[in-house]
N, C-alpha and C positions, 0 to 999 in steps of 0.2 A: 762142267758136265761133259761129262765123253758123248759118242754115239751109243754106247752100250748101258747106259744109265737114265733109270728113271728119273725125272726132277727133285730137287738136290731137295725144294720146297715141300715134296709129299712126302718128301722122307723124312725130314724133319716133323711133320706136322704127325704121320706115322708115331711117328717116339712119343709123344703127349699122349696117345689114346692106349698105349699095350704098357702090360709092365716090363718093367728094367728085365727080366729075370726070363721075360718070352722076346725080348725086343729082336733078340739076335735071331731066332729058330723065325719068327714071321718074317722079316726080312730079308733074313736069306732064301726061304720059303717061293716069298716075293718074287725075289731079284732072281733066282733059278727061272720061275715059270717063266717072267716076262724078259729074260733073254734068249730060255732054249725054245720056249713055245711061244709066246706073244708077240715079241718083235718080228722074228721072222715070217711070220703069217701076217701080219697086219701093217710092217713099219713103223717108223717111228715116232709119228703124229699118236696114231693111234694106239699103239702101245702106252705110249704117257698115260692117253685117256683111260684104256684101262686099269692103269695101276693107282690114277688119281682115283677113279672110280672102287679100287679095293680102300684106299687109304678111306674113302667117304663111307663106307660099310662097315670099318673099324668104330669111326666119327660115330656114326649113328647108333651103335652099341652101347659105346660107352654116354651118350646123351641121351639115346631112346626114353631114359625113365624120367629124365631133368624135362626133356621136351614134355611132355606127356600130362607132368606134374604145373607146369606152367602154363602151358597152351590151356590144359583144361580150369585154369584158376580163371585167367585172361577169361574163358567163354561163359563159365556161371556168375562172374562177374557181370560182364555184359545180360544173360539174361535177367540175372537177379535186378538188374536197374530196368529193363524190359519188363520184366513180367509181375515182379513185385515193388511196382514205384513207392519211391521215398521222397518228402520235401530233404529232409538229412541223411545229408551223404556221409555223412563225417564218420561215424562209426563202421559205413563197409570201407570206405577210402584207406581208413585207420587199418582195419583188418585185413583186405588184398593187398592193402604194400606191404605188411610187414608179414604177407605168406609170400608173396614173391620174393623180395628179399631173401626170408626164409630158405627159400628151394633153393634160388643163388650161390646163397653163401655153403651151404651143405655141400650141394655140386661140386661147386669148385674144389672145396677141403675133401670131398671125394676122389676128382680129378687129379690133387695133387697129391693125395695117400698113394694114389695106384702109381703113378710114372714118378713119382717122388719130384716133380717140377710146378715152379709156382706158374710159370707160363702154362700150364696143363689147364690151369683153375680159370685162369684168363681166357683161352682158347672154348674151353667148355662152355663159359658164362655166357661167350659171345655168341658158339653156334646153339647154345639151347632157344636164347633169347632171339638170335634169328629164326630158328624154324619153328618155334612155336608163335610169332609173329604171324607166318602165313598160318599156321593154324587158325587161327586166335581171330581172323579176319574169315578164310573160311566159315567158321562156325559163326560170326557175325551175317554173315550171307543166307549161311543155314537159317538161323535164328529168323534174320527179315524176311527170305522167301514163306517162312511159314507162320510168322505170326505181324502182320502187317494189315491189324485192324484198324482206327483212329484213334484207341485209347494207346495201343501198343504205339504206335505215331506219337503221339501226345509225352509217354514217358520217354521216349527216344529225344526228342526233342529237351524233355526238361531234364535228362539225365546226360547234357554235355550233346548230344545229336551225333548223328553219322559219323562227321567228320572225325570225330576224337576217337571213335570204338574205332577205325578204320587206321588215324593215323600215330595212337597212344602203343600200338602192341610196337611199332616200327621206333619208333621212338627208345623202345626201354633198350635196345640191342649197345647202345653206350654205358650205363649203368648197371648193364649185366655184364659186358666184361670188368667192368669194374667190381661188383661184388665178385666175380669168379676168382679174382685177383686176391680179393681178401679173404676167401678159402683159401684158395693155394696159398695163401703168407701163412693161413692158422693150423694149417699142416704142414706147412714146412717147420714152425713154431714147434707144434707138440714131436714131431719127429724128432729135432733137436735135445729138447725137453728129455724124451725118453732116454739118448744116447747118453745122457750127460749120468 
């Protein structure tokens, strides 16, 4: 990395979120502002941070709908065990894995149509499934501040208890990159497919 360069890491991470086809015009875009205008006013610390901090606004665009779509399955899940208690779990169990899953694997084969990289689908998987994590606990919070009577206590309890609504959204952020992975493989697949 020179002195005049942002981190070699957000630039890479950059290229997974934009297509091939703008990669060049935002990065050079980029690399203009944050050497004629941002370095110089801010140094070099701080320049990174901002440029990390544009690289994270791309991130979010391109996840915005993944997060969104997941955080809120994670939260009506949770309430639906909260509010509408069940002795059988097995039929919603059955149904929010295989909509998580669901968002996953689309995401990522989203991820990897756009930047045409299977590591796109992987990167996606992982940040959708991190920030809809705190989502997903947030709305657990929401959920207890405002419904924390003894019966809502009582289904909390026989629906797995705190611990797992709190510690289950944190947990999936490995098997979401993993599904993200296997988008990106199913778009790199059908890209192939077409070419042939």
């Amino acid at each position: 990395m020179t002195p005049e360069a942002p981190p070699a890491w957000a630039e890479a991470l950059l290229r997974l979120f934009v297509t091939p086809s703008s990669y060049d015009n935002v990065t050079g875009d980029l690399l203009e502002e944050y050497r004629e205008s941002v370095l110089p006013t801010r140094g070099q610390r701080r320049a990174d941070l901002w440029y990390v901090m544009q690289v994270l606004g791309f991130m979010s665009r391109g996840a915005g709908l993944w997060v969104a779509l997941f955080g809120t399955a994670f939260i009506a899940r949770t309430a639906m065990d909260w509010l509408v208690p069940t002795v059988d779990f097995h039929a919603r169990s059955r149904v929010s894995t295989w909509l998580g899953i669901g968002i996953l694997l689309v995401a990522g084969f989203a991820a990897g149509r756009r930047s045409r990289s299977i590591v796109a689908g992987t990167a996606l998987g992982l940040a959708t499934t991190a920030v809809a994590a705190a989502i997903s606990i947030i709305g657990a919070v929401a959920l207890l501040a405002t419904w924390h009577d003894p019966g809502t206590m009582a289904a909390i309890r026989g629906s797995g208890g705190l611990t797992e609504v709190f510690t289950l959204p944190i947990t999936m952020v490995v098997p979401g990159a993993a599904f993200g992975t296997v988008g990106g493989v199913a778009s790199a697949i059908v890209r192939r497919l077409r070419a042939a």
